[in-house]
CHARMM internal coordinates of N, CA and C (Angstrom, degrees):
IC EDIT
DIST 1 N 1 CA 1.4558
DIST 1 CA 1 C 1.5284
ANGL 1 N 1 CA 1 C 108.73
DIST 1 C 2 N 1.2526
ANGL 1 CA 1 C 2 N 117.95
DIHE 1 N 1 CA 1 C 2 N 126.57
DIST 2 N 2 CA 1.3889
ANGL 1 C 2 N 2 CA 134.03
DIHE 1 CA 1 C 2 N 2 CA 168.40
DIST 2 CA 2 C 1.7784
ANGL 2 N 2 CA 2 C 106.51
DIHE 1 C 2 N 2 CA 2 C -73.89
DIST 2 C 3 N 1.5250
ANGL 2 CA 2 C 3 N 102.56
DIHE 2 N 2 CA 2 C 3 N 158.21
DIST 3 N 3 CA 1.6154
ANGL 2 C 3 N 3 CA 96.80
DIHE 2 CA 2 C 3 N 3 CA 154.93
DIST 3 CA 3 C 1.5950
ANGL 3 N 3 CA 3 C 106.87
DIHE 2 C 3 N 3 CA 3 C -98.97
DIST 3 C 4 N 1.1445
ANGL 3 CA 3 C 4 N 122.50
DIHE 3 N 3 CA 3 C 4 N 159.35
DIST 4 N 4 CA 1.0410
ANGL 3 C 4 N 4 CA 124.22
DIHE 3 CA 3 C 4 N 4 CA 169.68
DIST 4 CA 4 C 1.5933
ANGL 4 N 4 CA 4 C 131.46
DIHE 3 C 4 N 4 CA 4 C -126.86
DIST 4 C 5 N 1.2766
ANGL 4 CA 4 C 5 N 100.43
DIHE 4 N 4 CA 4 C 5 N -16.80
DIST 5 N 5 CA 1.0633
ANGL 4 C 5 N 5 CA 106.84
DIHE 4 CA 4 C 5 N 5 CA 176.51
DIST 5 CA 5 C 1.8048
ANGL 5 N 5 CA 5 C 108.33
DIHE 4 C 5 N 5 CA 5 C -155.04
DIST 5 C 6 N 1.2975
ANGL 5 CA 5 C 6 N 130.88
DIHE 5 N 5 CA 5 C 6 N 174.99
DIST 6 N 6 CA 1.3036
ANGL 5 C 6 N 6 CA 125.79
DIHE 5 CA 5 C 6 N 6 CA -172.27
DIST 6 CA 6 C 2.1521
ANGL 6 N 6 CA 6 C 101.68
DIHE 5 C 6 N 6 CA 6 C -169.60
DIST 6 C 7 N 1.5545
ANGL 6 CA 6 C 7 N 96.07
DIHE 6 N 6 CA 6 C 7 N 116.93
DIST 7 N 7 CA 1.7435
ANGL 6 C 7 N 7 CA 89.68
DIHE 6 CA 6 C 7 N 7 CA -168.74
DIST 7 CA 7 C 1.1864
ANGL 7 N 7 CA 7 C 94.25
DIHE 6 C 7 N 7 CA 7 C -165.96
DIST 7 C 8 N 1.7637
ANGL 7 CA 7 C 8 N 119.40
DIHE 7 N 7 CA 7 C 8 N 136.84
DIST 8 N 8 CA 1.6727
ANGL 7 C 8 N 8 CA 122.62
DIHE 7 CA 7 C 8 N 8 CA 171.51
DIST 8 CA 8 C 1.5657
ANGL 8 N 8 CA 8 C 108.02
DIHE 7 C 8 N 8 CA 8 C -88.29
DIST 8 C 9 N 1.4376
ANGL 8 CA 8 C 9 N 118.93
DIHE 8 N 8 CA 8 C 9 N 18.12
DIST 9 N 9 CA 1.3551
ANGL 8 C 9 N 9 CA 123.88
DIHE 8 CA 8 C 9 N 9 CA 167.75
DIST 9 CA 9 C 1.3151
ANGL 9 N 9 CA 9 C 112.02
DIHE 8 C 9 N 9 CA 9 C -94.59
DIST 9 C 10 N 1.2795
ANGL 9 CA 9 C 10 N 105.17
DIHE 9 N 9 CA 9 C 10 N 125.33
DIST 10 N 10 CA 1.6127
ANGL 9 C 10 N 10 CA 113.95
DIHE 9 CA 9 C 10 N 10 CA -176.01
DIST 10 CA 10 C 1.2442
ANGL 10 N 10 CA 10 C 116.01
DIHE 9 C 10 N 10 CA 10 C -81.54
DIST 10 C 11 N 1.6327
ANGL 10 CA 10 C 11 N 124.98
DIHE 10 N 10 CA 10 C 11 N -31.52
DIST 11 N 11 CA 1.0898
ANGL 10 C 11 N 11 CA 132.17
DIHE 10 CA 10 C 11 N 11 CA 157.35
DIST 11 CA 11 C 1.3279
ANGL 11 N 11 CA 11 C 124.10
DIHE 10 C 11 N 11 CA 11 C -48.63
DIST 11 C 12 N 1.1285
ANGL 11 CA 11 C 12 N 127.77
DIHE 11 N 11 CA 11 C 12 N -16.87
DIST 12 N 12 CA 1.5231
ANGL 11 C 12 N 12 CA 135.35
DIHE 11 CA 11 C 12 N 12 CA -153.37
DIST 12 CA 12 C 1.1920
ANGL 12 N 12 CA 12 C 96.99
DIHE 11 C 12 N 12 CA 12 C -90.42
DIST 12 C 13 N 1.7955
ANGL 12 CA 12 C 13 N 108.72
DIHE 12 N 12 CA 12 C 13 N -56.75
DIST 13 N 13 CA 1.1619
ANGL 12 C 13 N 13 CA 130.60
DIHE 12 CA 12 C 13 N 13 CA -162.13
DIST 13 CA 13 C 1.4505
ANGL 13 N 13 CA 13 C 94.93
DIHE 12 C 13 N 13 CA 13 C -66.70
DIST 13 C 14 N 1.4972
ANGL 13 CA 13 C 14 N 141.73
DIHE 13 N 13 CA 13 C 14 N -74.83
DIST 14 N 14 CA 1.3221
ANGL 13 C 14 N 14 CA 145.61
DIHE 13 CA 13 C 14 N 14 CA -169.50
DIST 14 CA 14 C 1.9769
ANGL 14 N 14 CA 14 C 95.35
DIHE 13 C 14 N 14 CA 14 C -32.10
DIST 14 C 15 N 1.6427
ANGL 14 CA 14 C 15 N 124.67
DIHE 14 N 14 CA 14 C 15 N -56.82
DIST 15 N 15 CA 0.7701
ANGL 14 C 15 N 15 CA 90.58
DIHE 14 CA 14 C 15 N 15 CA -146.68
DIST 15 CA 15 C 1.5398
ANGL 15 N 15 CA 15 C 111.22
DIHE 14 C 15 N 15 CA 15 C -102.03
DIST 15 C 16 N 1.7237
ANGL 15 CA 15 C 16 N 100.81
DIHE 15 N 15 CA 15 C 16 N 16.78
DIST 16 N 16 CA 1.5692
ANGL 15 C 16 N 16 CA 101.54
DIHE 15 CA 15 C 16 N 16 CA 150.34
DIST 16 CA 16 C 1.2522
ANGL 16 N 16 CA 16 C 114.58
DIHE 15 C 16 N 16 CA 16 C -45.93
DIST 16 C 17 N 1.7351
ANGL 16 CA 16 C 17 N 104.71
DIHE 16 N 16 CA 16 C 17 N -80.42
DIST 17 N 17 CA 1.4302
ANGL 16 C 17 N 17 CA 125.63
DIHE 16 CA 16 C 17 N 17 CA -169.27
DIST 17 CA 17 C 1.8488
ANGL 17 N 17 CA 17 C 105.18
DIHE 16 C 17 N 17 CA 17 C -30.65
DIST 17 C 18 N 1.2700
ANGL 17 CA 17 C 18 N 107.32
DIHE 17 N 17 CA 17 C 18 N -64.99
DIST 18 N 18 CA 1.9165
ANGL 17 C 18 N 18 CA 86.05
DIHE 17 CA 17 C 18 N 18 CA -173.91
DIST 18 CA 18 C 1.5464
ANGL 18 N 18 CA 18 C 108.98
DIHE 17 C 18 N 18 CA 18 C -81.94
DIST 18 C 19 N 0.9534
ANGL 18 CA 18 C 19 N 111.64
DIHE 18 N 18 CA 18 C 19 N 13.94
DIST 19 N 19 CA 1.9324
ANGL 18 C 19 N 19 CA 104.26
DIHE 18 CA 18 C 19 N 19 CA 151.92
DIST 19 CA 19 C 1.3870
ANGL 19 N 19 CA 19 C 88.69
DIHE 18 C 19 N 19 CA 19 C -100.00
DIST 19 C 20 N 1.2707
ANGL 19 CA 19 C 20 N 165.85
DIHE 19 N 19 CA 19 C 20 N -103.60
DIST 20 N 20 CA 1.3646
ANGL 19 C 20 N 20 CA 149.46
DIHE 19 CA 19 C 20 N 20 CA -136.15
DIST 20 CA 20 C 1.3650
ANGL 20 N 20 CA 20 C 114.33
DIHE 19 C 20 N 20 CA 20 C -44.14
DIST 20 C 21 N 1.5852
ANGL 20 CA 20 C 21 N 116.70
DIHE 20 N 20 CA 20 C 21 N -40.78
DIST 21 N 21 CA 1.4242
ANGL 20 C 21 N 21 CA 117.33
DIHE 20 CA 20 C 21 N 21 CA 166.31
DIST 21 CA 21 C 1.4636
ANGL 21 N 21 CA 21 C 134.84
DIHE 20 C 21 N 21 CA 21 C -55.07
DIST 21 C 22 N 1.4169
ANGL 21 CA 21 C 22 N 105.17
DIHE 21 N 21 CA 21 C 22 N -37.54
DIST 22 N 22 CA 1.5197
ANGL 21 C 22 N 22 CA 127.24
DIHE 21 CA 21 C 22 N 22 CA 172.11
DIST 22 CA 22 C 1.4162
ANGL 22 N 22 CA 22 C 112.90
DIHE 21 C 22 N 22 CA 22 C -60.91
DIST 22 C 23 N 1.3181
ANGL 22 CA 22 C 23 N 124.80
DIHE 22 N 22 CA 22 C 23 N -28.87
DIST 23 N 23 CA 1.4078
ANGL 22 C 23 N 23 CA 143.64
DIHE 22 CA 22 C 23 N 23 CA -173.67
DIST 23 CA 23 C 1.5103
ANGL 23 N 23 CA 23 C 109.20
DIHE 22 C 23 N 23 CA 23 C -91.87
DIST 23 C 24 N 1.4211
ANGL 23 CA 23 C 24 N 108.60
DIHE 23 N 23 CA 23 C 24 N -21.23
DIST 24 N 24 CA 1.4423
ANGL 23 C 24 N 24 CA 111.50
DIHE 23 CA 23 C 24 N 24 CA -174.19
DIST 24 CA 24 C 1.9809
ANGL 24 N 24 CA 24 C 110.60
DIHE 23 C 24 N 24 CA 24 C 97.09
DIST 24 C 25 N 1.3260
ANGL 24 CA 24 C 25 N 115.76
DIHE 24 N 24 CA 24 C 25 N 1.53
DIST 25 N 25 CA 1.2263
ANGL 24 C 25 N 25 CA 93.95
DIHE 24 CA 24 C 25 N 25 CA -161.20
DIST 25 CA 25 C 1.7031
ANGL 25 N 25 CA 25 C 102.11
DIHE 24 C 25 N 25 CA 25 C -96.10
DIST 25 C 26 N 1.1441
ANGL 25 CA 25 C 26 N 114.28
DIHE 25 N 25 CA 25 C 26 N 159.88
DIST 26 N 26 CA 1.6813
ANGL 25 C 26 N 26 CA 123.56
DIHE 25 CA 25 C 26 N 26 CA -165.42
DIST 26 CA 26 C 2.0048
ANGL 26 N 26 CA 26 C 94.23
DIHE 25 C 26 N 26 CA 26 C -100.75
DIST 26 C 27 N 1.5883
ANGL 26 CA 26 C 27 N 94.74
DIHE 26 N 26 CA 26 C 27 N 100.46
DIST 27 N 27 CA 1.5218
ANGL 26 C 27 N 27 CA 82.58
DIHE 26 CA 26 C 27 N 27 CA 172.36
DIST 27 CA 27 C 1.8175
ANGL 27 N 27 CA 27 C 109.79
DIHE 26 C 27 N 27 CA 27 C -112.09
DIST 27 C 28 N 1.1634
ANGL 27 CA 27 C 28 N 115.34
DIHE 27 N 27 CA 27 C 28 N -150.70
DIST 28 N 28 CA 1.1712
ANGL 27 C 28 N 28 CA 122.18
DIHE 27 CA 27 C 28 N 28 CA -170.41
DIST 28 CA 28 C 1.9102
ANGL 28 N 28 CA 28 C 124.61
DIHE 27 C 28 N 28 CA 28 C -172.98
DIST 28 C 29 N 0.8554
ANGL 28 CA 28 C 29 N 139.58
DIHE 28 N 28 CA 28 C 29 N 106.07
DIST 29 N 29 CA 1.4274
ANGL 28 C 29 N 29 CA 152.21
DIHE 28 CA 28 C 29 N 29 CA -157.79
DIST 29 CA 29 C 1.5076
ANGL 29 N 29 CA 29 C 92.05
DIHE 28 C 29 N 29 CA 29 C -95.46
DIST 29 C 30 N 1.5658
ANGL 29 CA 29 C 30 N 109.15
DIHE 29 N 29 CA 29 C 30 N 128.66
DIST 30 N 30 CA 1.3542
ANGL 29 C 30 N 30 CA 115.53
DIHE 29 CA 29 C 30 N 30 CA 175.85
DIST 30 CA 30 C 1.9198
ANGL 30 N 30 CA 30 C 86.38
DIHE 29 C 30 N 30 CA 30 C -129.85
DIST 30 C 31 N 1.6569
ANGL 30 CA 30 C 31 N 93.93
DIHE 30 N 30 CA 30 C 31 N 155.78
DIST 31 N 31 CA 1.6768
ANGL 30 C 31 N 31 CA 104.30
DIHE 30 CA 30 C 31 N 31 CA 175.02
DIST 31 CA 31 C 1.8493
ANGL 31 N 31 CA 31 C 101.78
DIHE 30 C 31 N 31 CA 31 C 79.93
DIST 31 C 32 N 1.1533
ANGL 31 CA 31 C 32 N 123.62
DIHE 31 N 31 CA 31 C 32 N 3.22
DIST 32 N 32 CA 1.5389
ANGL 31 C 32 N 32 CA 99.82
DIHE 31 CA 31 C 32 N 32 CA 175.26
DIST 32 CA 32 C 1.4176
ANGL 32 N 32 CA 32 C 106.44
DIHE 31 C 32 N 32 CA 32 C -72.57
DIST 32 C 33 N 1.0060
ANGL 32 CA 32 C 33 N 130.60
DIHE 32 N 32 CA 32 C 33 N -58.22
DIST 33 N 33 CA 1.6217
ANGL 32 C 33 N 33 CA 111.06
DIHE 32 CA 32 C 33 N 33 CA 173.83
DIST 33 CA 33 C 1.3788
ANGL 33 N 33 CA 33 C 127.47
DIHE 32 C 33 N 33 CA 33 C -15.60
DIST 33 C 34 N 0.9333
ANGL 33 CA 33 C 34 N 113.96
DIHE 33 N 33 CA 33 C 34 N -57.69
DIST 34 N 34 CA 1.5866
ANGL 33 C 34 N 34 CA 127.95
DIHE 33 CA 33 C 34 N 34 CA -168.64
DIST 34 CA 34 C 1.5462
ANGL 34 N 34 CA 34 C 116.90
DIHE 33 C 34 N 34 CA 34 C -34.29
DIST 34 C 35 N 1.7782
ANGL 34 CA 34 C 35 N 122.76
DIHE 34 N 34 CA 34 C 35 N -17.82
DIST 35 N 35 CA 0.8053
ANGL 34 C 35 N 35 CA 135.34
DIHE 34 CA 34 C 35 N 35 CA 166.45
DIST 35 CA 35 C 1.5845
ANGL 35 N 35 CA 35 C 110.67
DIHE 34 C 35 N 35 CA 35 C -43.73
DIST 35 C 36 N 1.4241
ANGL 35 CA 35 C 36 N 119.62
DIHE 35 N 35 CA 35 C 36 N -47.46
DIST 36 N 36 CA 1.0569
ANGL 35 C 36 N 36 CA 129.78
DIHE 35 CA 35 C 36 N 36 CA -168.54
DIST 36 CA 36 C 1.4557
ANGL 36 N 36 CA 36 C 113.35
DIHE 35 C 36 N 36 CA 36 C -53.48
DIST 36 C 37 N 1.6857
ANGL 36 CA 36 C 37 N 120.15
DIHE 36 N 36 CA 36 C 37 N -41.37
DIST 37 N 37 CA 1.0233
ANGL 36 C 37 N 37 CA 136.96
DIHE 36 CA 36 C 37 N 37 CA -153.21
DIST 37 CA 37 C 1.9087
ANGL 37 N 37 CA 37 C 85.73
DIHE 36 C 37 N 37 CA 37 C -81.02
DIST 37 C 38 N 1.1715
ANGL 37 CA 37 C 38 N 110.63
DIHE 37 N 37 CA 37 C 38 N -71.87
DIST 38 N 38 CA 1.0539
ANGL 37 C 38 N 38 CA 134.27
DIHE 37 CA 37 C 38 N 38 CA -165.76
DIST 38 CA 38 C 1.5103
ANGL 38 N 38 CA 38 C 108.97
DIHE 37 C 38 N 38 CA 38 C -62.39
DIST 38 C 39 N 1.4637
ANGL 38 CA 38 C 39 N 135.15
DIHE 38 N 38 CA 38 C 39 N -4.56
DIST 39 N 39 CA 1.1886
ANGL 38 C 39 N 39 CA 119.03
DIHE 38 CA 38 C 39 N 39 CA 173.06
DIST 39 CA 39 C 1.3438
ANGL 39 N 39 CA 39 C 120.42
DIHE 38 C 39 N 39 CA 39 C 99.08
DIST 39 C 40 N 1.5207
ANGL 39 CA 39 C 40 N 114.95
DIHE 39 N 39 CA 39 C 40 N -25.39
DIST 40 N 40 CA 1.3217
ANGL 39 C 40 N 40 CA 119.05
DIHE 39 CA 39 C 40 N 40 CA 161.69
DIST 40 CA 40 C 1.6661
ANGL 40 N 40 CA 40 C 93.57
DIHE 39 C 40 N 40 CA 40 C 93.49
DIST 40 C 41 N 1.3024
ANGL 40 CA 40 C 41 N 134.42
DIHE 40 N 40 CA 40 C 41 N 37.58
DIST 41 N 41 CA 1.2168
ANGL 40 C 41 N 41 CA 148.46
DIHE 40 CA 40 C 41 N 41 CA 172.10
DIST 41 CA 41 C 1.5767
ANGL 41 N 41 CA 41 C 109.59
DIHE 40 C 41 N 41 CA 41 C -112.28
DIST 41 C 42 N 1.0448
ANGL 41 CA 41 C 42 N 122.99
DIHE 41 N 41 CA 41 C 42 N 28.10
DIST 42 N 42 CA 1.3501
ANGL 41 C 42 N 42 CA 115.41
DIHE 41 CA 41 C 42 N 42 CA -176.82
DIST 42 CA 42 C 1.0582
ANGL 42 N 42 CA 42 C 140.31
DIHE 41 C 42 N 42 CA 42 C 18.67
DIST 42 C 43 N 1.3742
ANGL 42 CA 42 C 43 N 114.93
DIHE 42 N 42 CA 42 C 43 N 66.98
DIST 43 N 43 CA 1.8740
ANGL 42 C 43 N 43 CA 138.95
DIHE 42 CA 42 C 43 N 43 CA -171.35
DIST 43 CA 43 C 1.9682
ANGL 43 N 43 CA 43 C 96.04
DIHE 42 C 43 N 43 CA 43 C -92.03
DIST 43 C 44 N 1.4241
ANGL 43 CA 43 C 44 N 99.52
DIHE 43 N 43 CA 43 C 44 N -55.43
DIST 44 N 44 CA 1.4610
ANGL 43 C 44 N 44 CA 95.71
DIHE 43 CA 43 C 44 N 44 CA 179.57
DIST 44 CA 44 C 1.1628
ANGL 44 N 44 CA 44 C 122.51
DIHE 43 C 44 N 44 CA 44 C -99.62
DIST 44 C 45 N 1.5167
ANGL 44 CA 44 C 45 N 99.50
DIHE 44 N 44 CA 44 C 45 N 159.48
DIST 45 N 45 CA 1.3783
ANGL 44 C 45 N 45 CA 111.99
DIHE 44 CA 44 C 45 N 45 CA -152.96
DIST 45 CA 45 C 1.6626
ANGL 45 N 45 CA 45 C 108.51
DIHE 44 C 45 N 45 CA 45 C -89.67
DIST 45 C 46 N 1.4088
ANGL 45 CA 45 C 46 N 146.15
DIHE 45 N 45 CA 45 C 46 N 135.83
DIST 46 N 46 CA 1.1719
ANGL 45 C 46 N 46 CA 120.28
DIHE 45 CA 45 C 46 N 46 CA -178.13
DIST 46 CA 46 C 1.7213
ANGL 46 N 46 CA 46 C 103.69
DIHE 45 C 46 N 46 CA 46 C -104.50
DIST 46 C 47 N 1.4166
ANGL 46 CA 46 C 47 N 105.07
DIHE 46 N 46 CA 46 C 47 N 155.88
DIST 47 N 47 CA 1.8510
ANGL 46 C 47 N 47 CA 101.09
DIHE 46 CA 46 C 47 N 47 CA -176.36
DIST 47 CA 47 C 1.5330
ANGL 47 N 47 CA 47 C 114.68
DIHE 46 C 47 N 47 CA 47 C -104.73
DIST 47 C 48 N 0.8584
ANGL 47 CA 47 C 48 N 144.97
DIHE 47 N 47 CA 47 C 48 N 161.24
DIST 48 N 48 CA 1.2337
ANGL 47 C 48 N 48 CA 163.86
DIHE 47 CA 47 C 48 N 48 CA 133.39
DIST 48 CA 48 C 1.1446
ANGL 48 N 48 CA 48 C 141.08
DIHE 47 C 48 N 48 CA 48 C -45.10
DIST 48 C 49 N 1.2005
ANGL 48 CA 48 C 49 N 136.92
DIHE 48 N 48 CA 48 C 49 N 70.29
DIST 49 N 49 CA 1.9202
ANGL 48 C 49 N 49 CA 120.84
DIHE 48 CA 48 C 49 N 49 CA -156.80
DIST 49 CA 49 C 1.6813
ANGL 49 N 49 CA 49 C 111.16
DIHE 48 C 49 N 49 CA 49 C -131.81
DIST 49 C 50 N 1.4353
ANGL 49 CA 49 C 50 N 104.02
DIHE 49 N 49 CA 49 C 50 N 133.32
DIST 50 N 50 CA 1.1750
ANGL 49 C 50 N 50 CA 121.44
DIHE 49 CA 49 C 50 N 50 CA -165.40
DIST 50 CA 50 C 1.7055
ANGL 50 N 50 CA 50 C 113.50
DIHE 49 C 50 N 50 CA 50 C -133.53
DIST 50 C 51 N 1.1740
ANGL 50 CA 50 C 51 N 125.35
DIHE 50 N 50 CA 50 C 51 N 136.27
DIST 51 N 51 CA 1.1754
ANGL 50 C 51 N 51 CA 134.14
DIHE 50 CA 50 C 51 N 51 CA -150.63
DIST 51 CA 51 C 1.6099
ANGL 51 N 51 CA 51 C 120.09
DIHE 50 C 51 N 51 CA 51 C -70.88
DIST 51 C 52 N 1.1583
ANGL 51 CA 51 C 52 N 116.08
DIHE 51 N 51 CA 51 C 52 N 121.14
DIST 52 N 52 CA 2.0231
ANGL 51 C 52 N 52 CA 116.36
DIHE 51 CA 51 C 52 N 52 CA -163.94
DIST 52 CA 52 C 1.3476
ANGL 52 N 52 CA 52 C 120.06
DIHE 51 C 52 N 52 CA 52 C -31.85
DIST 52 C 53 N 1.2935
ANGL 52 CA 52 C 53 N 101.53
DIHE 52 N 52 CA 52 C 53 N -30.96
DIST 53 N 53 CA 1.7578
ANGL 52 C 53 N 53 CA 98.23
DIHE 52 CA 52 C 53 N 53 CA 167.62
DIST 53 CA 53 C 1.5073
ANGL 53 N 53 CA 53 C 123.74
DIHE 52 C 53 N 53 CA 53 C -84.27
DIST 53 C 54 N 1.2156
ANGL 53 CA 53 C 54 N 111.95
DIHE 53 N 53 CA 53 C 54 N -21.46
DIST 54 N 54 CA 1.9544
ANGL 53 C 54 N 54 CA 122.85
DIHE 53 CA 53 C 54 N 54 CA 169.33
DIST 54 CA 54 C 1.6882
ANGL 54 N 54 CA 54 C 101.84
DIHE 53 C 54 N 54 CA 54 C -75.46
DIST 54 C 55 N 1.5000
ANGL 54 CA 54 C 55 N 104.35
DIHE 54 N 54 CA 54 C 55 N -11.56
DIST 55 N 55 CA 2.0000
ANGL 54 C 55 N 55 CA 80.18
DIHE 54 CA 54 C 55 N 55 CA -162.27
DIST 55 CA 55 C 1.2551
ANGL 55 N 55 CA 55 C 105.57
DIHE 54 C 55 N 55 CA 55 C -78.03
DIST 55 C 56 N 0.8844
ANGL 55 CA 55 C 56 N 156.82
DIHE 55 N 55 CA 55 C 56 N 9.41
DIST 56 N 56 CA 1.7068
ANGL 55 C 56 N 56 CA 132.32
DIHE 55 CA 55 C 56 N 56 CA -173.01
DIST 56 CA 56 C 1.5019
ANGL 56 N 56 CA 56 C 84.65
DIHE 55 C 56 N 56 CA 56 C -122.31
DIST 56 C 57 N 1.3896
ANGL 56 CA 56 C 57 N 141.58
DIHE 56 N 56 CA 56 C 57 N -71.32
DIST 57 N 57 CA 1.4643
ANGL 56 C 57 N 57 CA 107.12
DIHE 56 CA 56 C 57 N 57 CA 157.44
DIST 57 CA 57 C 1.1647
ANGL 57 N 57 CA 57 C 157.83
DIHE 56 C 57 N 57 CA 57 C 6.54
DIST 57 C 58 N 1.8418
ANGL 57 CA 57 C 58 N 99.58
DIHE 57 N 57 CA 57 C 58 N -71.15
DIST 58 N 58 CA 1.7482
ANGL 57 C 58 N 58 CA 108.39
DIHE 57 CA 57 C 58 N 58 CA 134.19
DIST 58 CA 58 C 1.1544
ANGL 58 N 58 CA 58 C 135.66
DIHE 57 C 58 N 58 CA 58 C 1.36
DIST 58 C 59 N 1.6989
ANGL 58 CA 58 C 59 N 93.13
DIHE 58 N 58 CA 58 C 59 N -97.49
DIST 59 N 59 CA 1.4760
ANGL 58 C 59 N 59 CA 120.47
DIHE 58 CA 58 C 59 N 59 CA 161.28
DIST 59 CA 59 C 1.3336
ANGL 59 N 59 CA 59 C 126.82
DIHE 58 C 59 N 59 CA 59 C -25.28
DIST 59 C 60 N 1.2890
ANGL 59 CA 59 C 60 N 99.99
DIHE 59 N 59 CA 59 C 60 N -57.09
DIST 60 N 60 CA 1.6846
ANGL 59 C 60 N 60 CA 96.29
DIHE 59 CA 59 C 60 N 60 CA 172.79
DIST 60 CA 60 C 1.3761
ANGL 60 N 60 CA 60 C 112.20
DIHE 59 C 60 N 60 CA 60 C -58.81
DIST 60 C 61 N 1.0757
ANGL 60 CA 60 C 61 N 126.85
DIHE 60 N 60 CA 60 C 61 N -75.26
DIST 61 N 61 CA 1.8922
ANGL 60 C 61 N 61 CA 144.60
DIHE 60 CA 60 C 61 N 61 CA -173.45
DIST 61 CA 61 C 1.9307
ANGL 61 N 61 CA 61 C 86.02
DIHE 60 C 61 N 61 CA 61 C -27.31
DIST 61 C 62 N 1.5576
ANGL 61 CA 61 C 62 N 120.65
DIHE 61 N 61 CA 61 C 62 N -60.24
DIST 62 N 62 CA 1.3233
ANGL 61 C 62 N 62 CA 92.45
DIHE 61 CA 61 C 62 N 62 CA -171.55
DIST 62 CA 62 C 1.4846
ANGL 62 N 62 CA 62 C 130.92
DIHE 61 C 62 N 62 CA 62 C -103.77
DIST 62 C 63 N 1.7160
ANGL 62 CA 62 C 63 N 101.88
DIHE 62 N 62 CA 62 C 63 N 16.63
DIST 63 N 63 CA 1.6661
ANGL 62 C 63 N 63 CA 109.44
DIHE 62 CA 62 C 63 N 63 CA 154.89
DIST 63 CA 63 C 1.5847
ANGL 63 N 63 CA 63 C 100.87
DIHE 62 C 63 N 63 CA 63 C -92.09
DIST 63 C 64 N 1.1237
ANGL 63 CA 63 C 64 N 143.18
DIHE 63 N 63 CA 63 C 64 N 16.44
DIST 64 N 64 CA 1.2977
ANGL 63 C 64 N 64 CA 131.19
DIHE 63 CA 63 C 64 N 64 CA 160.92
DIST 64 CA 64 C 1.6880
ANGL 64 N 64 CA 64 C 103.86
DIHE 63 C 64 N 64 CA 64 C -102.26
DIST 64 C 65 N 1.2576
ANGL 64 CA 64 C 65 N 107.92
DIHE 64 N 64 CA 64 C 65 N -26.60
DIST 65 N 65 CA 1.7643
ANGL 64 C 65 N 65 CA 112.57
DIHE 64 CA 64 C 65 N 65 CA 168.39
DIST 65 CA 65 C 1.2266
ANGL 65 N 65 CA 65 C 120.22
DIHE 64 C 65 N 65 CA 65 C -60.97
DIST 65 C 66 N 1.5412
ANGL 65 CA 65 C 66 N 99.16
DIHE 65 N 65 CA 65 C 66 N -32.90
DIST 66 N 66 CA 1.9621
ANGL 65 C 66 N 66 CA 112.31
DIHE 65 CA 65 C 66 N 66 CA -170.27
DIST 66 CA 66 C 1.9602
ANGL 66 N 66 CA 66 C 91.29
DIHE 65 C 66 N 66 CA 66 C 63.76
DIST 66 C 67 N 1.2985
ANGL 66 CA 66 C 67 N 97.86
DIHE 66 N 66 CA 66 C 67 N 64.78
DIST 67 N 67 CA 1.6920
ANGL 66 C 67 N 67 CA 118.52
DIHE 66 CA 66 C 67 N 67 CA 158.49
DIST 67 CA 67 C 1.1153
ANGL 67 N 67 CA 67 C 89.95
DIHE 66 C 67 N 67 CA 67 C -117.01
DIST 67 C 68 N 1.3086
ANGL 67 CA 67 C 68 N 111.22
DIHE 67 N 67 CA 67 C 68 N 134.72
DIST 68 N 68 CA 1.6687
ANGL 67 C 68 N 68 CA 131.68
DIHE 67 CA 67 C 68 N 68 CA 159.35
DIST 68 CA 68 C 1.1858
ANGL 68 N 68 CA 68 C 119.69
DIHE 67 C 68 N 68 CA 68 C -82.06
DIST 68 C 69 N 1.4961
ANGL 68 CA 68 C 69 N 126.05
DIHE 68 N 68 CA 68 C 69 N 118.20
DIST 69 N 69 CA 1.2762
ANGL 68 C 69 N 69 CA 135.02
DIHE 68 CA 68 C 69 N 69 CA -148.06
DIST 69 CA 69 C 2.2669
ANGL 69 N 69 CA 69 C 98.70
DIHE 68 C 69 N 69 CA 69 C -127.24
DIST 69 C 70 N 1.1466
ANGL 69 CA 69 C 70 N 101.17
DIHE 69 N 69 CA 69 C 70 N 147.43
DIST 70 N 70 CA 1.6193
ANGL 69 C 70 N 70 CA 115.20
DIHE 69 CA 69 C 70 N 70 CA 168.17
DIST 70 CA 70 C 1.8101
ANGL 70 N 70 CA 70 C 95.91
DIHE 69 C 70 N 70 CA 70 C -53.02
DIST 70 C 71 N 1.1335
ANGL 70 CA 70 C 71 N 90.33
DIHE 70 N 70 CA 70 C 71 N 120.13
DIST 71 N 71 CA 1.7609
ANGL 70 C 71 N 71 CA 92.15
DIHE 70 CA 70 C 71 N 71 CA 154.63
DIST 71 CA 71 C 1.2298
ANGL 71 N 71 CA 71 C 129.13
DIHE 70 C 71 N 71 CA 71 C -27.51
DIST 71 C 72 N 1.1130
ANGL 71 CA 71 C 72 N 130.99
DIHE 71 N 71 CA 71 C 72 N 154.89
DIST 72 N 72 CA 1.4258
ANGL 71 C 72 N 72 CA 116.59
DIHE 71 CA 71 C 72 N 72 CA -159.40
DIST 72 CA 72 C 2.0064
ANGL 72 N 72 CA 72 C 89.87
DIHE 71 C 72 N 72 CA 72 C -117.50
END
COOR INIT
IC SEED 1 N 1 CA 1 C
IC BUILD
């Protein structure tokens, strides 16, 4: 699993996921919990991770979104 993306916007994240879904690609959100820890104030960041053969694929789907993505 790659990261692919990294953002304390929850919106962001949702609307990766159904553009990666729409595309077919199998992603995965690590750190959403963390809210818990943190109060639910959005201090942490949650990630994005999608499988080494989907990532540059990925990539594309959310530089054609104009989602801001971790350096590659």
């Amino acid at each position: 699993m790659k990261q692919l993306l990294r953002t304390t916007d929850p919106t962001i994240m949702a609307f990766a996921k159904v553009l990666l879904d729409g595309e077919g690609i199998d992603c995965f959100e690590l750190d959403v919990n963390m809210s818990v820890l943190e109060g639910g104030i959005g201090l942490f960041p949650r990630r994005m991770m999608v499988r080494e053969g989907d990532y540059i694929r990925a990539r594309r789907v959310m530089s054609d979104n104009e989602i801001a993505m971790d350096p590659a």
